[in-house]
C-alpha positions in Angstrom: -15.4 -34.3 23.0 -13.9 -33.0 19.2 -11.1 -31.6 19.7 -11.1 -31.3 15.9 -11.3 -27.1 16.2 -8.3 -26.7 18.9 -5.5 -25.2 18.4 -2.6 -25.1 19.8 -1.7 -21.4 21.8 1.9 -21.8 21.5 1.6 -22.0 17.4 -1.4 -19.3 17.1 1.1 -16.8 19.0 4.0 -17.8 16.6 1.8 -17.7 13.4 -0.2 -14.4 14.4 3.4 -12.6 15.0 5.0 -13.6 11.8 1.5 -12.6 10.0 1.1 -9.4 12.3 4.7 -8.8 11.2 3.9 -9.1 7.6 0.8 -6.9 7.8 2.7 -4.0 9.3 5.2 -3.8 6.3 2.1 -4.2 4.0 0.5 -1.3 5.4 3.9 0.6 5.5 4.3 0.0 2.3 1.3 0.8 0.6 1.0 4.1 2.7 4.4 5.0 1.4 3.2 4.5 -2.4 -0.6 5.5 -1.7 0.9 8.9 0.1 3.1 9.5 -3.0 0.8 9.3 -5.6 -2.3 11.5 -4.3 0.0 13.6 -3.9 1.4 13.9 -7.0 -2.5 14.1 -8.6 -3.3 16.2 -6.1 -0.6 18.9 -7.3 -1.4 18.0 -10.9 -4.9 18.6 -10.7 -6.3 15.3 -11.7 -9.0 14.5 -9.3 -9.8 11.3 -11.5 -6.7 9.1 -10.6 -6.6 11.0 -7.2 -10.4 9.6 -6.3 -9.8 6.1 -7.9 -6.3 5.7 -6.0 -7.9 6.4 -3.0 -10.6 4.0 -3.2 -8.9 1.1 -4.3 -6.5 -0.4 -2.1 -4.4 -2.7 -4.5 -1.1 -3.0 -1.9 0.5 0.2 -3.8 0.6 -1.6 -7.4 -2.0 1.0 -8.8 0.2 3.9 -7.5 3.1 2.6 -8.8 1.7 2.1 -12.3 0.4 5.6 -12.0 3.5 7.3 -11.1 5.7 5.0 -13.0 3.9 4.5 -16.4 1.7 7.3 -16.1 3.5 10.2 -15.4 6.7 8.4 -16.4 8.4 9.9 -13.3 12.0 9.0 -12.6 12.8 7.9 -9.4 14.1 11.0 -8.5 11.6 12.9 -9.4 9.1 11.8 -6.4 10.0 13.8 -4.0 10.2 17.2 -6.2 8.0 19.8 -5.4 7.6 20.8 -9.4 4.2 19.9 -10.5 
């Protein structure tokens, strides 16, 4: 019999927690960013960047970009309510 494909249970469980680990703070983190940024085109009226940030899922790099370079928002600025 191969054995060629079996894996050990032990290692699986250790590599899927470290990786299921890393995914959760992925998702976090591109929520966070993603969440941000729609809103902030949503408020400005821009339903071009608000449509294209929310089909493309880039890990929050587009969103960043967009508030950051964009809209040259300081960090401070995220959270305002102004539009």
């Amino acid at each position: 019999m191969n054995n060629y494909y079996a894996v050990n249970p032990v290692d699986f469980n250790e590599r899927m927690g470290r990786f299921g680990f890393v995914l959760i703070l992925l998702v976090v983190w591109s929520l966070f960013w993603k969440g941000l940024a729609l809103w902030h085109a949503g408020r400005r009226g821009q339903p071009g960047w608000f449509v294209i940030m929310l089909i493309l899922n880039t890990v929050g790099i587009l969103d960043i970009i967009y508030l950051f370079a964009v809209l040259k928002l300081k960090f401070s600025d995220l959270f305002s309510t102004k539009a």
